[in-house]
C-alpha positions as CSV (number, residue, x, y, z in Angstrom):
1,X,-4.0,-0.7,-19.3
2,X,-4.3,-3.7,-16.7
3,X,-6.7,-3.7,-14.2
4,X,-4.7,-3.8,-10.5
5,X,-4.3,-7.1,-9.3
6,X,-6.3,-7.8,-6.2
7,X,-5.7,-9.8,-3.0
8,X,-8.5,-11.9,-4.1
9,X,-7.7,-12.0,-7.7
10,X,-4.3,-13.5,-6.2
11,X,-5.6,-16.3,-3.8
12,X,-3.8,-14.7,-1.5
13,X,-5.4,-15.7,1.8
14,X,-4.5,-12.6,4.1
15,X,-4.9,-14.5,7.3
16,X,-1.6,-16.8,6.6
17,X,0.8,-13.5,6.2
18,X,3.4,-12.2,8.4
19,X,2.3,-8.7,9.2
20,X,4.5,-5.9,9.7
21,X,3.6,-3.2,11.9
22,X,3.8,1.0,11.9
23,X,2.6,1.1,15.6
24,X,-0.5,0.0,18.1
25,X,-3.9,0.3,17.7
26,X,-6.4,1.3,14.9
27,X,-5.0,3.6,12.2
28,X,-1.3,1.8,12.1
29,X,-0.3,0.8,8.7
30,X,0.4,-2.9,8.0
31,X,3.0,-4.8,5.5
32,X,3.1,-8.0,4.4
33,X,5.2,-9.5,1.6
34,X,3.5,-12.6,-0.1
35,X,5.1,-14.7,-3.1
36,X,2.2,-16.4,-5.7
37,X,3.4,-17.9,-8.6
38,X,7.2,-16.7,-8.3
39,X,6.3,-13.1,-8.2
40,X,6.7,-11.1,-5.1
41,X,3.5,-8.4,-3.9
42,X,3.9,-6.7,-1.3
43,X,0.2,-5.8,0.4
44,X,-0.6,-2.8,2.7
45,X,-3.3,-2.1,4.6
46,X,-4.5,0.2,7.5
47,X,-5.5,-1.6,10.8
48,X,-8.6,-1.3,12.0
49,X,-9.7,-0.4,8.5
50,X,-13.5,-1.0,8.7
51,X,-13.9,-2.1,5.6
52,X,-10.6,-3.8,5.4
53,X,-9.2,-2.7,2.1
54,X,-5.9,-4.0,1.2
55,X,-3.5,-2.3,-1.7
56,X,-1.4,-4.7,-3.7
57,X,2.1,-3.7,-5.3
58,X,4.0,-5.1,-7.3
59,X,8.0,-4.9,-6.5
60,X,8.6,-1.7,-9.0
61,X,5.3,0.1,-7.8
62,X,7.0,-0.9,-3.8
63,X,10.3,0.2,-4.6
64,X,8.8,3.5,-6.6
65,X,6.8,4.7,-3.4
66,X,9.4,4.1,-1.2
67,X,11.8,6.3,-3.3
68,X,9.2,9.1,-3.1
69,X,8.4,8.4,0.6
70,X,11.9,8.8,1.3
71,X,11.7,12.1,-1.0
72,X,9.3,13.8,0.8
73,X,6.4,13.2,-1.7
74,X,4.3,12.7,0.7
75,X,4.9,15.4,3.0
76,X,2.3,17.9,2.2
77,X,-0.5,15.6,3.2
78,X,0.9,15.9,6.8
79,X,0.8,19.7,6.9
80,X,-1.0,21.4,9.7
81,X,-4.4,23.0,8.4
82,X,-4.8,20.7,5.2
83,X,-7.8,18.2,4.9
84,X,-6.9,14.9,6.0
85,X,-5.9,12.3,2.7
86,X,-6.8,8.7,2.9
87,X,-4.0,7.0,2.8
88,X,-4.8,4.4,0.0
89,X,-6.2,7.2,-2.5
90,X,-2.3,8.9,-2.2
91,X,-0.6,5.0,-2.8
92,X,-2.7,4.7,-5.6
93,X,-2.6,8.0,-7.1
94,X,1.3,7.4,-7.0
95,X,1.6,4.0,-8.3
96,X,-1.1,5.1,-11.1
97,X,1.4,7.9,-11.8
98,X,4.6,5.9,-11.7
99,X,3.4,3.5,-14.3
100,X,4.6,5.6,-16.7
101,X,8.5,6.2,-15.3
């Protein structure tokens, strides 16, 4: 197994992307679609983030969660009474578990 590319590991200088925006304010989740070396990454991350943690897909692992957003995969994180889930430890629980599809 690979280890996950990084931002860094990239030379992907975050600062020169077009960000895409959930909503205002802390807590809104960003998009931004970058090209290095004729490969398309699409980077995600949550404003405000303190310690400003990016994830890094690749266009399968992209394409994958939005198939199981769509699905409702997600949905039981948002149900009242359960404990809150970081955002980033569900995307990279499911692109760890879609490598395999």
């Amino acid at each position: 197994m690979t280890a996950k590319p990084t931002v860094e590991g990239l030379g992907i200088d975050l600062a020169a992307q077009s960000w895409q925006r959930s909503g205002s304010g802390d807590g809104s989740i960003e998009i931004a679609f970058a090209v290095v070396d004729s490969v398309d990454w699409i980077l995600m991350r949550v404003a405000g983030d303190p310690d400003q943690r990016v994830l890094v897909f690749d266009r399968n692992e992209w394409d994958c969660f939005l198939d199981g957003a769509r699905n409702g995969e997600f949905d039981d994180a948002a149900l009242p009474g359960r404990r809150p889930v970081l955002f980033s430890t569900i995307c990279t629980a499911f692109t760890t578990s879609r490598r395999n599809v």
